[in-house]
N, CA, C and O atoms as a GROMACS GRO file, in nm:
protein
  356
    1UNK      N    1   7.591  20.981  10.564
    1UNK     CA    2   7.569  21.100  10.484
    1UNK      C    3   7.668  21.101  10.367
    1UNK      O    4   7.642  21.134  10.251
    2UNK      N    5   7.780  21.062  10.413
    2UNK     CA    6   7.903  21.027  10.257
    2UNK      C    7   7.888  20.978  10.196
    2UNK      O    8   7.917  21.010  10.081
    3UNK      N    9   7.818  20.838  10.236
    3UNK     CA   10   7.773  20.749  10.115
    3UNK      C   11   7.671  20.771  10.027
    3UNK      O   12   7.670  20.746   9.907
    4UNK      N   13   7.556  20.837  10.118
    4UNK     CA   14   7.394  20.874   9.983
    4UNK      C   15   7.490  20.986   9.965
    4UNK      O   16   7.536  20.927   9.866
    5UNK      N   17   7.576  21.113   9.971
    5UNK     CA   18   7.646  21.198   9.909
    5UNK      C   19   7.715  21.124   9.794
    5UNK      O   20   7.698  21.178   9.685
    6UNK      N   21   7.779  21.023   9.793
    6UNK     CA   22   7.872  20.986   9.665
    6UNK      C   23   7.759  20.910   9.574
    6UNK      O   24   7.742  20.925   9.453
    7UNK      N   25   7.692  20.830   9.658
    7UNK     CA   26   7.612  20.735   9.587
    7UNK      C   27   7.445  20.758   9.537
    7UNK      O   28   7.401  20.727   9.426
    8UNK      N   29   7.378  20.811   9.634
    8UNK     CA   30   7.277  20.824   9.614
    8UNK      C   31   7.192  20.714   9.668
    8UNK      O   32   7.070  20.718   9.664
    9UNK      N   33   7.257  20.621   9.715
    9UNK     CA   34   7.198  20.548   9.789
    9UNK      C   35   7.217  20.548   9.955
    9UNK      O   36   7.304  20.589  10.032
   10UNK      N   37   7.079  20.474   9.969
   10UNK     CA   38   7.051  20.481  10.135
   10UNK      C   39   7.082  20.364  10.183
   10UNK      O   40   7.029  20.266  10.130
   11UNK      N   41   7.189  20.342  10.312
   11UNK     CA   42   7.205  20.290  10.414
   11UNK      C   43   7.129  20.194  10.476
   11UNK      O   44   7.063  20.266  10.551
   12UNK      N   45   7.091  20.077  10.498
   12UNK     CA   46   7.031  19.988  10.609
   12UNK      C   47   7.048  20.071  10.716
   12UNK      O   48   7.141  20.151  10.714
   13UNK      N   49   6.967  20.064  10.818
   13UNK     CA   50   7.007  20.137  10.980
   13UNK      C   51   7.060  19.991  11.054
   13UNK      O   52   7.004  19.882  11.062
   14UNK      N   53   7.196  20.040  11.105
   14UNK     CA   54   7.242  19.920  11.193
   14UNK      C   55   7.135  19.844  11.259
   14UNK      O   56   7.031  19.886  11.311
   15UNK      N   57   7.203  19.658  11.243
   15UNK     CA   58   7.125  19.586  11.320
   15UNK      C   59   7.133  19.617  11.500
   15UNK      O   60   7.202  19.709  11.544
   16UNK      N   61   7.060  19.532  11.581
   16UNK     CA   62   7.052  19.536  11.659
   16UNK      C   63   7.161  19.493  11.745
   16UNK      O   64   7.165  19.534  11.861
   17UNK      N   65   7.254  19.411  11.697
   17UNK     CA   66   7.404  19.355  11.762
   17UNK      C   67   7.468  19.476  11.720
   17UNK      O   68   7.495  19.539  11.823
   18UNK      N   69   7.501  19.532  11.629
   18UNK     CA   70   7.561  19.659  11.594
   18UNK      C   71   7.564  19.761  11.660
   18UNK      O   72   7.668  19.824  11.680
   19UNK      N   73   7.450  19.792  11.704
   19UNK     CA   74   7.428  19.904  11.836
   19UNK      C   75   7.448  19.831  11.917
   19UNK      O   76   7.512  19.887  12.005
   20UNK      N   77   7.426  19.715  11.944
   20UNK     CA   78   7.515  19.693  12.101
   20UNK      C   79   7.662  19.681  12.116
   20UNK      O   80   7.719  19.698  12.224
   21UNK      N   81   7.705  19.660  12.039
   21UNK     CA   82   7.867  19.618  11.988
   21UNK      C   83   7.907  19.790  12.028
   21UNK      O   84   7.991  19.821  12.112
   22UNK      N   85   7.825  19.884  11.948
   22UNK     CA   86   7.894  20.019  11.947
   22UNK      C   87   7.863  20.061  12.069
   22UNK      O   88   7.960  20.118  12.118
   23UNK      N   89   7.726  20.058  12.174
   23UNK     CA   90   7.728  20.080  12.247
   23UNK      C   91   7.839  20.057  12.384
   23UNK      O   92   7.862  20.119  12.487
   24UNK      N   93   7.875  19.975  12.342
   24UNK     CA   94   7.990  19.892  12.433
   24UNK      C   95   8.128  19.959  12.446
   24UNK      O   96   8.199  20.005  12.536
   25UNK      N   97   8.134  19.932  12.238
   25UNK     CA   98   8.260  20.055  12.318
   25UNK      C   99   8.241  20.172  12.316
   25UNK      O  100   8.346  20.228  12.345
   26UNK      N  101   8.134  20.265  12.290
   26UNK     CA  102   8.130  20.366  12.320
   26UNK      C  103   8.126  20.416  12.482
   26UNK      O  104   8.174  20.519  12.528
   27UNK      N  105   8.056  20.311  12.551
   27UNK     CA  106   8.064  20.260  12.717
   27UNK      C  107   8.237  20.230  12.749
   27UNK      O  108   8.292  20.266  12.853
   28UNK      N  109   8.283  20.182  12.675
   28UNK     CA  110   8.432  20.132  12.723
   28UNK      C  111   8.518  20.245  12.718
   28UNK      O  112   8.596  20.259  12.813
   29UNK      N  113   8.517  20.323  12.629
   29UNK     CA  114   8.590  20.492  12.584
   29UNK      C  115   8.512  20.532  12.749
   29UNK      O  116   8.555  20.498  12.860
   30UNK      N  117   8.411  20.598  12.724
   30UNK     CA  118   8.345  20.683  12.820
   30UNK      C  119   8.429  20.631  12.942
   30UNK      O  120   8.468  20.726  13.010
   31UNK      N  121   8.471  20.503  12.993
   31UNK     CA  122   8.480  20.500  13.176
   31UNK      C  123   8.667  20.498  13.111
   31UNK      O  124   8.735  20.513  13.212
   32UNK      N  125   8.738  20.489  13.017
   32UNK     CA  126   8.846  20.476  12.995
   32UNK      C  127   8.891  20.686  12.985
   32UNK      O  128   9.000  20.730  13.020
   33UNK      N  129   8.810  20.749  12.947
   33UNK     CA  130   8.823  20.896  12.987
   33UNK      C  131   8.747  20.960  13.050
   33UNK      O  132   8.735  21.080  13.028
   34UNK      N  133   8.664  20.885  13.162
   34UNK     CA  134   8.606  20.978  13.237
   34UNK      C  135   8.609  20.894  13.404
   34UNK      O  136   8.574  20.934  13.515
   35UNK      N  137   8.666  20.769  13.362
   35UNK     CA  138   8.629  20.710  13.506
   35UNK      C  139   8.544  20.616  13.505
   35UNK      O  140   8.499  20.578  13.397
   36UNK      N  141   8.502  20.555  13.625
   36UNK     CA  142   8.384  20.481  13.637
   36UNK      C  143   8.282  20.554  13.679
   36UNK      O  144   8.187  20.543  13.601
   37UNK      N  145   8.260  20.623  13.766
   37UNK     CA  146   8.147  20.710  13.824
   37UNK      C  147   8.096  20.752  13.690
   37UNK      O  148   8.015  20.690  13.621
   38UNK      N  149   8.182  20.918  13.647
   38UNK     CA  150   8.144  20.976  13.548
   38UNK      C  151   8.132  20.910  13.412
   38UNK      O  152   8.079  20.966  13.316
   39UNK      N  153   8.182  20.793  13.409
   39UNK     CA  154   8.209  20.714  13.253
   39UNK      C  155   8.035  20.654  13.286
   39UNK      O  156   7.945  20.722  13.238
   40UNK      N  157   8.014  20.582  13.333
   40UNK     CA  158   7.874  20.569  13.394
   40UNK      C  159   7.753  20.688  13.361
   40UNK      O  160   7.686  20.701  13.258
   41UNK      N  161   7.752  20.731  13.428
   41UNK     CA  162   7.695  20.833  13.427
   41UNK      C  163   7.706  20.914  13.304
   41UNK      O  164   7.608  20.869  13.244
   42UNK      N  165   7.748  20.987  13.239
   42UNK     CA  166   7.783  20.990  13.118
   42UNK      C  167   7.728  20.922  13.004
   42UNK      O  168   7.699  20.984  12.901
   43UNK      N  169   7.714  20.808  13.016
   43UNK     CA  170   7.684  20.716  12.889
   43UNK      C  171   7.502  20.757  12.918
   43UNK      O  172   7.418  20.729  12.832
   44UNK      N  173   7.475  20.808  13.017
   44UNK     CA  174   7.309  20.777  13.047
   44UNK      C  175   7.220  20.832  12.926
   44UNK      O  176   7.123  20.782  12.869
   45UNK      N  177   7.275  20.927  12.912
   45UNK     CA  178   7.242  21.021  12.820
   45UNK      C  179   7.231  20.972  12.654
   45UNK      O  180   7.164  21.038  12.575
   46UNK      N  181   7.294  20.868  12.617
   46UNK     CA  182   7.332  20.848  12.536
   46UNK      C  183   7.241  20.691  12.515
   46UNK      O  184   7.255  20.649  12.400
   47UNK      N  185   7.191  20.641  12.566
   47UNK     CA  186   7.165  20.505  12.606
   47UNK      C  187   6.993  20.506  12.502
   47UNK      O  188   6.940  20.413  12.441
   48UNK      N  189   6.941  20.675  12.522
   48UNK     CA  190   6.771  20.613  12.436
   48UNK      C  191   6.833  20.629  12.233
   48UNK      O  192   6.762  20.596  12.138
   49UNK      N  193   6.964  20.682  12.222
   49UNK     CA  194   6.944  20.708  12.087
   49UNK      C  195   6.988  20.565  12.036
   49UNK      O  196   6.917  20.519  11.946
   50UNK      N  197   7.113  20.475  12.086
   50UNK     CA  198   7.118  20.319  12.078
   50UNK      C  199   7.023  20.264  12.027
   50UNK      O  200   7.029  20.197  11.924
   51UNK      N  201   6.897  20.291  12.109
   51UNK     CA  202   6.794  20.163  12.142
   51UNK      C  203   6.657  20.194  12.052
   51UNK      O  204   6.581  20.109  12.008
   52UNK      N  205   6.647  20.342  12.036
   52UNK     CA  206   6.535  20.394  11.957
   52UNK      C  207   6.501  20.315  11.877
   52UNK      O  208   6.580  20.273  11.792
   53UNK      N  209   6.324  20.259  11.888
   53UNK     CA  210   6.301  20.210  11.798
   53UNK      C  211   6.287  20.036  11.831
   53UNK      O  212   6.216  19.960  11.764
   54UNK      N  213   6.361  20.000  11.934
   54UNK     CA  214   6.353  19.880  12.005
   54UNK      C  215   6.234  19.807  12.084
   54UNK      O  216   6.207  19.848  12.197
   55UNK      N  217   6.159  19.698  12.027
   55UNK     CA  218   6.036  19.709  12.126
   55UNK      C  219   6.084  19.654  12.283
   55UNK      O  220   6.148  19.549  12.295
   56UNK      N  221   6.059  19.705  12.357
   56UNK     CA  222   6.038  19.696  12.493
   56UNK      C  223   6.177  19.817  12.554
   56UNK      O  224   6.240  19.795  12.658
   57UNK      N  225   6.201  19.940  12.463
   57UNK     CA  226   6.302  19.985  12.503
   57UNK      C  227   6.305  20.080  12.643
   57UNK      O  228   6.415  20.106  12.692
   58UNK      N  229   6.220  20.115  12.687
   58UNK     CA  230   6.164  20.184  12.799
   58UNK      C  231   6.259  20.116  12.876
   58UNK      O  232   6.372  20.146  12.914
   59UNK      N  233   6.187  20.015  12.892
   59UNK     CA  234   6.214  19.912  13.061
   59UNK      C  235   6.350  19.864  13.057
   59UNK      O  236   6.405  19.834  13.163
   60UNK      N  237   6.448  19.844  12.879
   60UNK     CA  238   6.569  19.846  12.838
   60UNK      C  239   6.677  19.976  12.981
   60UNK      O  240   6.743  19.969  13.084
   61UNK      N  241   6.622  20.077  12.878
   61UNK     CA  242   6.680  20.214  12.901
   61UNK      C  243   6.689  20.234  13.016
   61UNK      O  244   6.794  20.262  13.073
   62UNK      N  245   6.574  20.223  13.072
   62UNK     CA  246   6.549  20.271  13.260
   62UNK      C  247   6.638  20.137  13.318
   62UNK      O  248   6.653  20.166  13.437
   63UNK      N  249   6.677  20.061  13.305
   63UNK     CA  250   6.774  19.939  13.389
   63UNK      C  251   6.908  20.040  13.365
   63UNK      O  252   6.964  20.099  13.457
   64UNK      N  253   6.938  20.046  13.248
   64UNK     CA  254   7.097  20.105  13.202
   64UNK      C  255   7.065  20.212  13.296
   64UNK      O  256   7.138  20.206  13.394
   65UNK      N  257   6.972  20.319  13.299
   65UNK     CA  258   7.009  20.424  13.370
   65UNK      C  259   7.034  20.406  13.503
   65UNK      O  260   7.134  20.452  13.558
   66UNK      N  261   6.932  20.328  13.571
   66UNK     CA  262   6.985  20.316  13.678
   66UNK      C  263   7.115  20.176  13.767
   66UNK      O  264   7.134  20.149  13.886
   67UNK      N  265   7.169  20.126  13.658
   67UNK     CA  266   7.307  20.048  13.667
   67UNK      C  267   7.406  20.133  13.754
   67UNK      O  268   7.450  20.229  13.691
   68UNK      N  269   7.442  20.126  13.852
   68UNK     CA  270   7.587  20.200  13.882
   68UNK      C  271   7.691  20.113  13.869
   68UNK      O  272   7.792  20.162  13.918
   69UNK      N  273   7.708  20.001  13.823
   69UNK     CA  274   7.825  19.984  13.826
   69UNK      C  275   7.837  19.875  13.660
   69UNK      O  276   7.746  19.803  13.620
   70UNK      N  277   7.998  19.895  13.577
   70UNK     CA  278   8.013  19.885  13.465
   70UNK      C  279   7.958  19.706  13.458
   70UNK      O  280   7.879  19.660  13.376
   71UNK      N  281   7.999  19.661  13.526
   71UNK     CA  282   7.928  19.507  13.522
   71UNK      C  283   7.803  19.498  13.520
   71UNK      O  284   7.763  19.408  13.446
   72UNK      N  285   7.693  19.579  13.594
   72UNK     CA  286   7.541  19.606  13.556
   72UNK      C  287   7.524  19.616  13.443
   72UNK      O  288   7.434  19.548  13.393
   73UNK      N  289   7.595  19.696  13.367
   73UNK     CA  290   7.609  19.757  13.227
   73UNK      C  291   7.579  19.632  13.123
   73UNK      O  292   7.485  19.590  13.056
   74UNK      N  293   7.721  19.598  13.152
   74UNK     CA  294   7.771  19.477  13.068
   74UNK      C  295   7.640  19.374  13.028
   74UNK      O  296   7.591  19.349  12.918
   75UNK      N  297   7.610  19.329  13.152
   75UNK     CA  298   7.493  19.264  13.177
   75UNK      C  299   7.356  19.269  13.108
   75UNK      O  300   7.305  19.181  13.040
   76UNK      N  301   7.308  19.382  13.139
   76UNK     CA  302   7.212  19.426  13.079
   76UNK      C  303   7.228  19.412  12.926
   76UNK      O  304   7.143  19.367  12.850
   77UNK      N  305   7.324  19.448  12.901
   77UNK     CA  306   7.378  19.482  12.791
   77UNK      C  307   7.329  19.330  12.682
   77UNK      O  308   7.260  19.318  12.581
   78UNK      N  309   7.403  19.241  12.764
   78UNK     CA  310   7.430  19.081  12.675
   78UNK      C  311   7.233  19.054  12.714
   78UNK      O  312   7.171  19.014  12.616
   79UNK      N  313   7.173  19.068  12.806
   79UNK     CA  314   7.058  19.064  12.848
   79UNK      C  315   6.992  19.118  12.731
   79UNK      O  316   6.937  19.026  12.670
   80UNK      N  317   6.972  19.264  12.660
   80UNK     CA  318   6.940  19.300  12.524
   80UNK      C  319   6.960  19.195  12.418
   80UNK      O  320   6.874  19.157  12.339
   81UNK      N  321   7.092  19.152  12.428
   81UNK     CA  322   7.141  19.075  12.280
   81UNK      C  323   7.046  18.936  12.217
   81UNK      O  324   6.994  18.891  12.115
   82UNK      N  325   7.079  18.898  12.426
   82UNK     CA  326   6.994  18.754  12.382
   82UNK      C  327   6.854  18.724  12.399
   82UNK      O  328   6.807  18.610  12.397
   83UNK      N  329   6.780  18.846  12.417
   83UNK     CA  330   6.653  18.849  12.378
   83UNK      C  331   6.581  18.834  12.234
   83UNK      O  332   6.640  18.801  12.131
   84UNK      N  333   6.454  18.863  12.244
   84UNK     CA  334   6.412  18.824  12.152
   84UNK      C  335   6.345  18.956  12.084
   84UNK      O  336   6.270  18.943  11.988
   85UNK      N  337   6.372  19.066  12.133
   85UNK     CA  338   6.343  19.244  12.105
   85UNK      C  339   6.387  19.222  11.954
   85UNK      O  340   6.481  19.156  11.910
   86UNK      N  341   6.302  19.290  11.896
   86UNK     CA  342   6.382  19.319  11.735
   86UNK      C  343   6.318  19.491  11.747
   86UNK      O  344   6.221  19.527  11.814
   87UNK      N  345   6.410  19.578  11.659
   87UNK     CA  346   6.372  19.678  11.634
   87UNK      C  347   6.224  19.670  11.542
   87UNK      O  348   6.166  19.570  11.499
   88UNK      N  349   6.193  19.798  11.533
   88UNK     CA  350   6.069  19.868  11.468
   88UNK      C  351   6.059  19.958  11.397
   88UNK      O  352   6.104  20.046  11.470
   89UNK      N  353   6.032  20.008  11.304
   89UNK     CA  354   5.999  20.123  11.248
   89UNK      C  355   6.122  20.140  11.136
   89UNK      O  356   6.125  20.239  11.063
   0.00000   0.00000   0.00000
């Protein structure tokens, strides 16, 4: 919003490594102030605005949600990267 404010120009929307990169540490903060349970849990919520827009993000999203533990995460996670999903829209 600062930048089309100063500039008038519009933004690329982050690539797809970008949201995972941020997702990560936004995942790494979350269990670093809330724990593992709640750091977990916590991020669930947060996991369809990442991916929006991702083809096959459903079946993405629903793995992360149901991950309990941060290594599931992780996993899944690098599992997104090295696919072959490109965003849409």
């Amino acid at each position: 919003v600062k930048h089309y404010a100063l500039t008038g120009e519009k933004l690329a929307p982050p690539t797809l490594e970008e949201r995972i990169a941020m997702c990560k540490m936004h995942f790494d903060k979350s269990l670093e102030w809330k724990g593992p349970k709640a750091g977990i849990f916590e991020m669930r919520r947060h996991y369809a605005h990442y991916f929006r827009g991702l083809e096959g993000a459903k079946q993405w999203r629903t793995r992360l949600v149901d991950a309990e533990l941060g290594e599931e995460v992780y996993a899944i996670l690098e599992e997104i990267a090295a696919s072959d999903a490109v965003l849409v829209g």
